[in-house]
C-alpha positions as CSV (number, residue, x, y, z in Angstrom):
1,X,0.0,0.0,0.0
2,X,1.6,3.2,-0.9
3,X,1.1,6.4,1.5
4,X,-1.1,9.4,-0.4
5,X,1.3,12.5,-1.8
6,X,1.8,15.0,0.3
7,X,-0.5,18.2,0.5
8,X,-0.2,20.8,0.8
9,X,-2.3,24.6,0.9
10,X,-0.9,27.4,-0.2
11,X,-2.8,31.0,0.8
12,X,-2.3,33.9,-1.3
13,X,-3.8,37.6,-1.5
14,X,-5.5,38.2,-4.3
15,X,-3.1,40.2,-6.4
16,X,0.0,39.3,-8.3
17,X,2.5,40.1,-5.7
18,X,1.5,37.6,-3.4
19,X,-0.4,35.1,-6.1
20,X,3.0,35.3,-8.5
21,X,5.2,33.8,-5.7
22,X,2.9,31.4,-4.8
23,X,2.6,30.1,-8.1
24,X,6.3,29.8,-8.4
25,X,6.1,27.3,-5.1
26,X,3.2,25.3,-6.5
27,X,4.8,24.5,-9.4
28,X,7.6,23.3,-8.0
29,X,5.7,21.6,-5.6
30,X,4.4,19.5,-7.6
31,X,7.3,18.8,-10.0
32,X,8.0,16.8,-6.4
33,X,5.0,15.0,-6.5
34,X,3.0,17.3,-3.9
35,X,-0.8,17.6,-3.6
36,X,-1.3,21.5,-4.1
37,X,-4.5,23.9,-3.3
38,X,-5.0,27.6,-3.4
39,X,-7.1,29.6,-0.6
40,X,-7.5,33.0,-1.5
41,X,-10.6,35.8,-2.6
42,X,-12.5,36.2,-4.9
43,X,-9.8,38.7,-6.6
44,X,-8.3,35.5,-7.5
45,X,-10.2,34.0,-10.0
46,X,-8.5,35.9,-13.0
47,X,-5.6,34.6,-11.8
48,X,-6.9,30.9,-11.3
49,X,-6.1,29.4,-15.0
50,X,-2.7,29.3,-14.9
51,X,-2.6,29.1,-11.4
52,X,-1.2,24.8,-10.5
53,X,-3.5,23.9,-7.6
54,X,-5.7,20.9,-7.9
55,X,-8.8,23.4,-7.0
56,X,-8.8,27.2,-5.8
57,X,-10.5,27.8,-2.3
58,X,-12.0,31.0,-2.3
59,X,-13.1,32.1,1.5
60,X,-14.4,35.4,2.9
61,X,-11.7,38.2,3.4
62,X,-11.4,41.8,3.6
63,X,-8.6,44.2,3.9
64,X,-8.2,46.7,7.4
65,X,-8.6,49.8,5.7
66,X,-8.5,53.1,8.0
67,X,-9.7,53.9,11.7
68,X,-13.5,54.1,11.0
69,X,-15.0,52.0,13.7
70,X,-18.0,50.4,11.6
71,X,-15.6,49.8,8.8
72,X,-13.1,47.9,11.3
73,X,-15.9,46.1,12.8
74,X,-16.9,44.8,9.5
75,X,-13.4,43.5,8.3
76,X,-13.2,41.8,11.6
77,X,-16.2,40.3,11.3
78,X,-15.4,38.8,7.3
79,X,-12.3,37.8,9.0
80,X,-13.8,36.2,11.6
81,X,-16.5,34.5,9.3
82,X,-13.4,33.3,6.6
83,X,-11.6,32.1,9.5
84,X,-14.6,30.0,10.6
85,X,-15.0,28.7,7.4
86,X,-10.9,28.1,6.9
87,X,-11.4,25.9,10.1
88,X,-14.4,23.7,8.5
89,X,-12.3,23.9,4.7
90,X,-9.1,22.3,7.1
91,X,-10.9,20.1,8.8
92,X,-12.0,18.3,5.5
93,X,-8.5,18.5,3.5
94,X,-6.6,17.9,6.1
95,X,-3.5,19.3,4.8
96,X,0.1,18.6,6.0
97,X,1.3,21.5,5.6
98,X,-0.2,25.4,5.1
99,X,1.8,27.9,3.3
100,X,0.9,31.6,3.6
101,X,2.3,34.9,0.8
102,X,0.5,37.6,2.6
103,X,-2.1,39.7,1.8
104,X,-5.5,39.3,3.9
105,X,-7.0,36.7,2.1
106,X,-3.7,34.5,3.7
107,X,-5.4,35.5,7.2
108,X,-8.1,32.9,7.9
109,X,-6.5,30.2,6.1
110,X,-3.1,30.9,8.3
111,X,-4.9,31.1,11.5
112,X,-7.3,28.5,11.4
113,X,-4.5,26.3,10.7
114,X,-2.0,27.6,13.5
115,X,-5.1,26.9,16.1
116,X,-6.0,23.6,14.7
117,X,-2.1,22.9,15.1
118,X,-1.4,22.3,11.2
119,X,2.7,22.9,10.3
120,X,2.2,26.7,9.2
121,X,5.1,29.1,7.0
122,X,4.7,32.8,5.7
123,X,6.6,34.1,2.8
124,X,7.7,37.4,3.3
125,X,8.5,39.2,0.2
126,X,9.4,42.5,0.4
127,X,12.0,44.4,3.3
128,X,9.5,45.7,5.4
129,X,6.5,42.6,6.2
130,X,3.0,43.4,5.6
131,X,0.3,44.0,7.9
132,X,-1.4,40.5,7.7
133,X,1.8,38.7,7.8
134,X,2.8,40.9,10.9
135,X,0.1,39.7,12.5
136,X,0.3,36.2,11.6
137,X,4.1,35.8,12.3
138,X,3.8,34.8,16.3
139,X,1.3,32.4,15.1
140,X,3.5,30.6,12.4
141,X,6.3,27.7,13.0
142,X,8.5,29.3,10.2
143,X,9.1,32.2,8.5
144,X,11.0,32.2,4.8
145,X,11.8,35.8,3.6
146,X,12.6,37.3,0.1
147,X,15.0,39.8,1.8
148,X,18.3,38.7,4.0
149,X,16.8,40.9,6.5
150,X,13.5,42.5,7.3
151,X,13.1,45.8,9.0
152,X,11.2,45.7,12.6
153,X,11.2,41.8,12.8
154,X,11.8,41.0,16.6
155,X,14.8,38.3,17.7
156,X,11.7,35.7,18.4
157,X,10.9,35.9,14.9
158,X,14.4,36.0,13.4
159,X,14.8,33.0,15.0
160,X,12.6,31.0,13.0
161,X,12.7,33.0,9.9
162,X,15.1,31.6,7.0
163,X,16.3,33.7,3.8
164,X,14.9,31.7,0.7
165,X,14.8,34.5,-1.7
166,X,11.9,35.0,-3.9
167,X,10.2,32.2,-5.7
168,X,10.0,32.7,-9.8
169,X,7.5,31.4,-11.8
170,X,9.1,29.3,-14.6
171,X,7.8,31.9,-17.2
172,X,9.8,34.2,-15.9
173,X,13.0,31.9,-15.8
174,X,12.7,31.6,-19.6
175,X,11.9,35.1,-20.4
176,X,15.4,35.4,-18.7
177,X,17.1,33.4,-20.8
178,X,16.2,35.2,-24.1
179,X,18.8,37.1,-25.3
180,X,18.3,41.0,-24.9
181,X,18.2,42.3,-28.6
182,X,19.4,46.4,-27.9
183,X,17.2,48.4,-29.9
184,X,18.1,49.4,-33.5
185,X,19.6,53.1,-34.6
186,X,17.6,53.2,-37.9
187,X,14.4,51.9,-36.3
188,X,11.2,54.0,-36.0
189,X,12.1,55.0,-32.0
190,X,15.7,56.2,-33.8
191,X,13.8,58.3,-36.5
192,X,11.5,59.8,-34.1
193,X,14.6,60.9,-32.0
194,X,15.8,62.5,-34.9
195,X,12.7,64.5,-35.2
């Protein structure tokens, strides 16, 4: 009898800067024979066709935007409600493993993990960590980070944070390896120089 592959979730916001990276994981997830599904929002779904999961989660989120007390007690309460339905989406998969890129949307999946004592990771990708991964990062067993260091991180969290770099989508890796071709000084950008 052969034991099931791996699996694992990955949680992205819904945007390219945190979707992109967590892309570049999947795939190479899954060039190792790991089980891979996306939680994210409903910003997502443009993203969903090239993204490699075996099927996109999409559970309630909202961003924390200003000081305005109805508008906070409405964000908490969609995070609240995602979170709750993270919980019940975790409790079914049973993942091994739940990997976070930041953004809101990586909230209720993150933290309904961490409490139901799944192995948890953020990605960090940028020098100074984001507001939902600040708040998830006491929660987390590991931390991976674009950046050797990141600004305001505490020696609790440095501790269990490693330098990974940034995960690239393979796209990208072979849009790298196409030679650059310099422009040309007769072409129509030269002539319009010229005036």
């Amino acid at each position: 009898m052969t034991e099931p592959a791996p699996f694992v979730l990955v949680a992205a916001g819904g945007t390219g800067g945190h979707l992109f990276p967590a892309q570049a994981l999947s795939v190479a997830l899954r060039a190792r024979g790991v089980t891979v599904d996306l939680a994210t929002d409903e910003r997502a779904v443009h993203y969903g066709h090239d993204f490699p999961a075996r099927e996109t989660h999409i559970l309630p989120s909202a961003t924390l935007r200003g000081r305005n007390p109805v508008a906070v007690a409405r964000t908490v309460g969609t995070l609240a409600l995602g979170v709750a339905k993270a919980w019940s989406l975790l409790g079914r998969l049973k993942p091994d493993a739940v990997v976070g890129f930041g953004g809101y949307p990586t909230v209720p999946p993150v933290l309904a993990a961490s409490l139901r004592g799944i192995p948890t990771v953020l990605h960090e990708q940028n020098g100074v960590m984001g507001r939902a991964n600040k708040f998830l990062s006491g929660r987390v067993t590991a931390i991976a980070s674009s950046m050797r260091s990141v600004a305001g991180m505490s020696e609790r969290l440095r501790a269990k944070t490693t330098f990974t770099g940034n995960p690239v989508r393979p796209n990208v890796i072979a849009a790298a390896a196409v030679p650059y071709a310099p422009p040309v000084a007769d072409g129509p950008a030269a002539a319009r120089a010229r005036g």
